[in-house]
N, C-alpha and C positions, 0 to 999 in steps of 0.2 A: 504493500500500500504506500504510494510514495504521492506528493502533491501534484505532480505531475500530467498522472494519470486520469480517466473519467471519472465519474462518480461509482463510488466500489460497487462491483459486480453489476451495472447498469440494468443486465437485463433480468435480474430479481425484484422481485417488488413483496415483499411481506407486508398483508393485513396489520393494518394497527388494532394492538392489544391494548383495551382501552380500561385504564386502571383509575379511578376515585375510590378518594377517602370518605369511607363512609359513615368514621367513631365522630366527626363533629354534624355529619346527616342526620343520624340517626340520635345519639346522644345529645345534641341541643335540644330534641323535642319533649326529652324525656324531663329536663330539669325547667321547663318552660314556667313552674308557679314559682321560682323561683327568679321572677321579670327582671326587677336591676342589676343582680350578679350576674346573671347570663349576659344581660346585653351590655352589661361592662365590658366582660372577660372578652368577649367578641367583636366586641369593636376595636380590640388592639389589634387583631387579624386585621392588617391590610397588603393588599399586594405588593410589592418591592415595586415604586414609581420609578420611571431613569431618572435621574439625578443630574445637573451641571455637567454640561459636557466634559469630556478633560482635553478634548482637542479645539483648537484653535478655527479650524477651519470651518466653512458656514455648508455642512453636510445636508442643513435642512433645506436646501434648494433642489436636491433631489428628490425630496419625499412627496410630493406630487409630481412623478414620472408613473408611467402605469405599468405592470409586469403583471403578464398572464402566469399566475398559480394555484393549484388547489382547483382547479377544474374552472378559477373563476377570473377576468382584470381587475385588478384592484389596485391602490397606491403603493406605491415602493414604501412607504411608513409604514402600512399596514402589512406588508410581508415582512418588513424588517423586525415588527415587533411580534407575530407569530414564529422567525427566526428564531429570534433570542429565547423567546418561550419555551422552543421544540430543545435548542442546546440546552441552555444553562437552567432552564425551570421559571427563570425571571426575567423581567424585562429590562435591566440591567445589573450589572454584577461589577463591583468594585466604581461605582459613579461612572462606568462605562458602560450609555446606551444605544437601545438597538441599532442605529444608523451607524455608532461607531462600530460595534460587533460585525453588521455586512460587511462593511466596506473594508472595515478589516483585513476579515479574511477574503476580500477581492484581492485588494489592493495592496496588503501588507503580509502576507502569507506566510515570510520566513518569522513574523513577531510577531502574529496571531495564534500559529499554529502551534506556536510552543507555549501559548496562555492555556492555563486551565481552565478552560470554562465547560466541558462537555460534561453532562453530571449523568453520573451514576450511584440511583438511591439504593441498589443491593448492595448489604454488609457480605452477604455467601460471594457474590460476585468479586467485588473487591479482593478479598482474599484472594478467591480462586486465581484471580490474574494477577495477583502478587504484589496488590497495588495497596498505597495506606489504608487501611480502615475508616482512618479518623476523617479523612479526604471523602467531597463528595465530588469535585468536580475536578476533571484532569482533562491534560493538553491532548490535543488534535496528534500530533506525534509521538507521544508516547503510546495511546489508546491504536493507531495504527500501526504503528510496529510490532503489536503484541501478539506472541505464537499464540499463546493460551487462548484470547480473546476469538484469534483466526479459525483455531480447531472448533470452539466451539460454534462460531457460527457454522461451519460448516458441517459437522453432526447435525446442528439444528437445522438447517435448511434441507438434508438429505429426508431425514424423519419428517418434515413439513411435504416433502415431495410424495413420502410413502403414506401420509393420511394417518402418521401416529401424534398423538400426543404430546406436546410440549411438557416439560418440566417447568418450574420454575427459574431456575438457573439457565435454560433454553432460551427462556422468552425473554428473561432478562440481557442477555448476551445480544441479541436480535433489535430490543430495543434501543442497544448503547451502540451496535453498529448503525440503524437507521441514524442517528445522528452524525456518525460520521459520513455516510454517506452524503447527509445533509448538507455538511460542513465541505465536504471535499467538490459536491457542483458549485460552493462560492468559490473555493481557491480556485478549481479550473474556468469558473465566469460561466457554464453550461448550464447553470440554476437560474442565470438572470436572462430571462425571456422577457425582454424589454421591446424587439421590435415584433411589429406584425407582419407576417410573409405577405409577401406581394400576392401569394396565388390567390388570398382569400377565402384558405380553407380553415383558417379559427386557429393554425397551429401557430407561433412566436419564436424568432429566434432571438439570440446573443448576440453582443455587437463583435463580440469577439469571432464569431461565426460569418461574418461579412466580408472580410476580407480580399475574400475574392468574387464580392458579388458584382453583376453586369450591371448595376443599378448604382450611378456615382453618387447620389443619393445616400445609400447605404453605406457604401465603402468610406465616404463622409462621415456619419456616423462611428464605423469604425474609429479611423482618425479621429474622431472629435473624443471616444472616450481611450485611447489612448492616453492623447493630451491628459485628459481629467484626471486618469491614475501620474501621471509627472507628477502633475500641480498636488494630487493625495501624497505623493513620496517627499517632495520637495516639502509640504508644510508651505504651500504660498497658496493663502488663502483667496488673494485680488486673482489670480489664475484660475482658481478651481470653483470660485464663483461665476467666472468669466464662460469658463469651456461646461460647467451646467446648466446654463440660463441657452448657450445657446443649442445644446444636447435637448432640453426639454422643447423648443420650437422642432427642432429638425425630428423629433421623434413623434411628433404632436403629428409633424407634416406629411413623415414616410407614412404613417400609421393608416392615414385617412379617414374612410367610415370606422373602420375599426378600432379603431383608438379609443377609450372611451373618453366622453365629453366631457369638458371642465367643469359642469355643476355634478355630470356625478363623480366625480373628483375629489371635488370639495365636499361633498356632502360624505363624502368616508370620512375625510380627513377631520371635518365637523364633526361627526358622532366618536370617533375615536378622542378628538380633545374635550370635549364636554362632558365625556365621563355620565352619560346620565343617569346609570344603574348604580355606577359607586355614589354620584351626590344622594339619588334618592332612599339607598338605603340607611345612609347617615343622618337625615331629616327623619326616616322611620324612626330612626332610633330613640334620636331626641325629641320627638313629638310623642313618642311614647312614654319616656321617662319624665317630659314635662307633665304630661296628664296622670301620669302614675303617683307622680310627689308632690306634683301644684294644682291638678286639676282638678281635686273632692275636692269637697267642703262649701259653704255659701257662695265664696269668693270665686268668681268665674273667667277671672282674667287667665289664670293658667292651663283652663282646660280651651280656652280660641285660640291661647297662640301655641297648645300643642296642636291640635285642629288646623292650624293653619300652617305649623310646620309639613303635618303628613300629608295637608294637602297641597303644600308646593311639592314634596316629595313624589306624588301621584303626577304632577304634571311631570317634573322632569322623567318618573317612568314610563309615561306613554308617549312621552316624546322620541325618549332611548327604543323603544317597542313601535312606533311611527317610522322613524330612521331607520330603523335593521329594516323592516318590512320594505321599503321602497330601495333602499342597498340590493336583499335580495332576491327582492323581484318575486318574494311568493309571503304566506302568513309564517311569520319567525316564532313557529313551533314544531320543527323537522328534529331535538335532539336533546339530550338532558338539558342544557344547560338554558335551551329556547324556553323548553317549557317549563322549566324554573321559575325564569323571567315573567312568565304570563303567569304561572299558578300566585306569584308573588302581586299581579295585579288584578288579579280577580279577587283575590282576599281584600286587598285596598278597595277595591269599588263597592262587593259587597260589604263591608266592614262602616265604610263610610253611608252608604245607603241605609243602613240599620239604624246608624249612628244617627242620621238626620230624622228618620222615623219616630227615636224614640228618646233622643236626648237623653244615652245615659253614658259614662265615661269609658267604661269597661270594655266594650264594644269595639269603641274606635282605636282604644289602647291596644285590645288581641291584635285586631288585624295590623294595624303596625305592624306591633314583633312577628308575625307573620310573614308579614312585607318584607321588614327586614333582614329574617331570616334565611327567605328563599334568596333573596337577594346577595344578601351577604354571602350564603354556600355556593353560590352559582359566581360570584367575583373573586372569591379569594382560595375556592379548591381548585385542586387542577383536575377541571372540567374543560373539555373545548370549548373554547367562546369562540372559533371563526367562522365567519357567514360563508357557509358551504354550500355548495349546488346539491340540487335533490337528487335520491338516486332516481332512475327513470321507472320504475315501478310506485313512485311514487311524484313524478313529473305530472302535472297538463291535465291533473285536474282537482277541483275543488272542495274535492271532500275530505284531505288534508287539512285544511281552515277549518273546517266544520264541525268533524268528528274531536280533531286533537282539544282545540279551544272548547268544545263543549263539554268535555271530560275533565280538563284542566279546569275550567270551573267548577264542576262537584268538585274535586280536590280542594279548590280552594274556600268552598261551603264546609267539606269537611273539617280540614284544618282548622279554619277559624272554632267551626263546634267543639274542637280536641280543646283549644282556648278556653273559650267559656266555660267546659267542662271542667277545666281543674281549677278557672275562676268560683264556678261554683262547688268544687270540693275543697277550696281554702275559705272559702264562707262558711259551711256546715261547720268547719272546726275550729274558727278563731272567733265566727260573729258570733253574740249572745242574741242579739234583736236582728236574728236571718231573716225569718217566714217573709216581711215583705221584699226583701232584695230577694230572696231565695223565689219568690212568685216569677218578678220581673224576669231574673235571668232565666228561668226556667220554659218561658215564652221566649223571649229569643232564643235561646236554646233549640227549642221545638222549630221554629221555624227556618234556624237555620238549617237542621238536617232534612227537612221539605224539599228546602232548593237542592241542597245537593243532590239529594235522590232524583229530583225531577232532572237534574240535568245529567247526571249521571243516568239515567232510563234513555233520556233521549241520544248523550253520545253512544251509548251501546247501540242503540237502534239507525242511527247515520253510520256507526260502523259496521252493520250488518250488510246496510246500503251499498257500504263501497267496495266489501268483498265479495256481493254477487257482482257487481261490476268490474272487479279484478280479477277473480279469482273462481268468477259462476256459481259459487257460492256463497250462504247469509251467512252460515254458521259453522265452523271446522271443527270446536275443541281444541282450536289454540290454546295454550298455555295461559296468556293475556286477557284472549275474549273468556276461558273460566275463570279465574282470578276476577275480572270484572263482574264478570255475574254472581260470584258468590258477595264479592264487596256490595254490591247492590241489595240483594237477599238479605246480608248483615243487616244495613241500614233500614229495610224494610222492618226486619223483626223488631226493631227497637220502637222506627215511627207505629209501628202497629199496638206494641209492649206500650208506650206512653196515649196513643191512642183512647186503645182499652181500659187504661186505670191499671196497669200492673206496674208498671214504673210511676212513679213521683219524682222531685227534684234530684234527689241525690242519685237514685237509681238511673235518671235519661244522663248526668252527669257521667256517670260510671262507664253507659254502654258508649257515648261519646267519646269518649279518653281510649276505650279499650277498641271501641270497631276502628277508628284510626290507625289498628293495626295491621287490618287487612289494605288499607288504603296505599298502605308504606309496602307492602307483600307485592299488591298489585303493580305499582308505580314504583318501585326498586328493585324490587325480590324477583319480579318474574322475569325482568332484562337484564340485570345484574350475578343472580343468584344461580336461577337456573338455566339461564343462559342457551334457550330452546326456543323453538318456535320462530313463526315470522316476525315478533315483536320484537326482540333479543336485540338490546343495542352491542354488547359483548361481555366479557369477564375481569369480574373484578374478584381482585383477592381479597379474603378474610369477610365478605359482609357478612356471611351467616352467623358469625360469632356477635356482632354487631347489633346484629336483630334481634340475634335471640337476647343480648343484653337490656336492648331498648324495653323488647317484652315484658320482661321480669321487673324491671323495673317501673315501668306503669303499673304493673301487679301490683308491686310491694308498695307506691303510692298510694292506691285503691283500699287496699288491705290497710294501712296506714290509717287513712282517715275515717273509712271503717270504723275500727277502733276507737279513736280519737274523739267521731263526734258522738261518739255512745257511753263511751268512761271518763270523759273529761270534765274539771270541773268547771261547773256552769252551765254546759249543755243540757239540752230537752232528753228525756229517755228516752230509750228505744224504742216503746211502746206509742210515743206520741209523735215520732218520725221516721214511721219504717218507711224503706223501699218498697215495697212492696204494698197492694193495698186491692180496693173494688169498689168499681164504679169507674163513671170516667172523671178523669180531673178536667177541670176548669181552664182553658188556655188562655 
């Protein structure tokens, strides 16, 4: 493996193995009555921002150039910080960001390649290739030269060819070579598909690929980013501003129709600086913890300006959910991290709509941390966050928008009831004067799990729609479409259970907290876990342990308060607040 060469083994391509952490998924929801320590401890979770450039030179003149990647055009900024992502984990690493990381190793290969930035998070791996433990990221040249590293990928790629089974140590080996292959189309300049072929069949070449093109046009081009790497070597920044400015015309020009246009240009490079899912989940937060510690009591000032923190929060998120959509060009909920994004707005919309309904603080407070939540796990895990092309079995047509967002909605009815539900299991066991807060909550309660099942009825039923129209059939026994039917069935039994008069307050509370278990099955477990079926986004390691922890631990809450509001002193007896009961209750 020398810099030299193409990008290693070219004509391999391995599936990405798509790995999230799933102990802050799963385990934030579990400690959720626990509102200010959680949403403290998690707001210290943010993403590593680039930092002050350390170079001199004005690199950001390149970052509206367009390079065909990822199936999609997009701005040179925006592949550069998916770059930096895919190497080092971060979007910058040592106040070196991503524009400096490309260009880098474009243009400076002998003193890039020997930076440690390419990270490797297996400790077994490490070892295995004799590398520090304590180290997570190492240089381009060392990780290439590496026999161990070499043997392994190539067992692993033979056993991928024969339809066996990865190991762990396999996949991991496969994912630390994907980056270098990454890493090696910059130094050979084969990664940067910056111009659009003349033929006009969608394909892009490198300028370094022009050379000897019949089109003096291009071979210009060439030349011009020549030039551009001097002026990168040389450190003469009136140069390399000079031969960019006139690189982006000449590339604007070779391009043609196919180039994409300057608003949508800008309008990446907009959504990518505006940040609107990281501002708005930082308004969640503190519009939550405003109304949480200023917003009871007579005094009404603290509970409008948390009200109107989450709901500037709410505009910058459907503005961030606005932008993606019109970026890519379909409804941006194709992948975990899309429909994070939306389950996180659906909670705000319904949350706030209650909120307005019934003017009570609790409400609007859930769905923040809600908001926040989704929010927060979908910005600061490593989840994909880039606007990917759909596959084409899921292309052209609109029941994609339909099904996904209508489903995403019950989740986000459910969610919010998982809320109120342990809102009202921290009432039954600290308030003495519940019955009327315990009535109220107990009505929104009920009505929250209405909508979700209604919506959740109805996306099962557009999704039935879309697989006789894909697939000539309504209903297969996927993995996903059962999983959904039971989650549905669950929530039935419970609206039918409070219905009836067999549940009361504490009792809709309990099946709220606990059927959000199936929600988290359905919508983690069956893509993630079992890793089957048409739904199956792919494998992640360790969640079953995760879940089954989240499980238990709603349990032992449950159980908790149980207890609590039965033998504590001050509370009503048992006798005069069971779960259980006959007749119907009063909504």
């Amino acid at each position: 493996m020398t810099r030299s060469e193409s990008p290693l083994i070219r004509l391999l391509r391995f599936p990405g193995k798509v790995q999230f952490t799933t102990a802050l998924l799963l385990g934030g929801v579990v400690i959720m009555t626990a509102f200010p320590i959680v949403a403290l401890s998690l707001a210290t979770v943010v993403r590593a921002q680039p930092t002050a450039s350390a170079s001199a030179l004005p690199l950001e003149e390149t970052r509206g150039w367009a390079i065909l990647a990822g199936g999609r055009a997009k701005p040179v900024q925006t592949f550069a910080k998916e770059t930096a992502l895919a190497l080092t984990g971060s979007e910058s690493v040592d106040g070196v960001g991503p524009l400096e990381i490309l260009w880098g190793y474009v243009f400076a290969a002998e003193d890039f390649g020997g930076r440690p930035y390419l990270r490797i998070e297996s400790l077994e791996l490490r070892a295995k290739l004799g590398l520090r433990v304590t180290q997570r990221r190492f240089a381009f040249d060392a990780l290439a030269g590496n026999p161990a590293l070499r043997e392994l990928v190539e067992r692993a790629t033979e056993r991928q060819r024969d339809d066996f089974e990865l190991d762990r140590l396999e996949g991991d080996a496969l994912a630390v070579y994907r980056r270098l292959e990454r890493a090696a189309g910059l130094i050979s300049s084969e990664a940067l598909t910056l111009v659009p072929n003349a033929a006009g069949d969608g394909t892009w070449s490198s300028p370094a690929s022009l050379a000897q093109s019949r089109d003096a046009s291009r071979r210009a081009i060439h030349a011009g980013f020549g030039k551009l790497a001097q002026a990168y070597r040389a450190g003469d920044a009136v140069a390399f501003r000079r031969e960019a400015r006139a690189l982006t015309g000449a590339l604007r020009n070779v391009g043609g129709a196919g180039y994409p246009s300057t608003t949508a240009i800008d309008r990446e490079l907009f959504y990518a600086d505006f940040n609107a899912f990281g501002k708005a989940w930082k308004l969640y937060l503190v519009g939550a913890l405003v109304i949480l510690i200023l917003g009871f009591g007579e005094r009404t000032l603290g509970y409008r300006a948390g009200l109107l923190l989450i709901g500037s929060g709410f505009v910058c998120h459907s503005i961030g959910i606005g932008i993606r959509w019109a970026i890519a060009g379909r409804a941006p909920v194709s992948d975990m991290y899309e429909s994070l994004i939306f389950m996180g707005w659906g909670a705000i919309a319904l949350g706030l709509t209650l909120e307005i309904w019934q003017r009570r603080r609790i409400v609007a407070a859930s769905a923040a941390l809600l908001g926040f939540l989704c929010l927060a796990f979908a910005e600061n895990l490593p989840i994909d966050s880039n606007i990917n092309p759909l596959a084409s079995v899921l292309a052209h047509t609109s029941w994609l928008a339909v099904h996904v967002m209508t489903i995403m909605l019950a989740y986000s009815a459910f969610g919010l009831a998982m809320l109120i539900g342990h809102a009202v299991l921290f009432v039954e066991v600290f308030r003495k004067d519940r019955s009327p807060l315990l009535g109220w909550l107990s009505k929104v309660l009920y009505k929250t799990l209405q909508i979700g099942a209604l919506f959740l009825a109805a996306g099962i039923v557009f999704g039935a729609i879309w697989a006789n129209e894909s697939w000539g059939r309504y209903w297969g026994w996927d993995p996903k479409e059962t999983w959904s039917l039971i989650t549905f069935f669950v929530y039935l039994a419970i609206i039918h259970a409070r219905f009836a008069g067999w549940l009361r307050g504490f009792g809709l509370a309990v099946g709220a907290v606990l059927g959000f278990l199936s929600v988290i099955m359905t919508y983690y477990g069956v893509n993630f876990i079992l890793t089957s079926g048409m739904h199956a986004y792919g494998v992640a390691e360790g969640g079953q342990f995760f879940l089954v922890v989240y499980a238990l631990a709603e349990c032992a809450i449950v159980v908790a308060a149980q207890i609590m509001r039965t033998t504590g002193p001050g509370q009503k007896s048992p006798a005069r607040s069971e779960t259980l009961g006959h007749g119907r209750v009063p909504t």
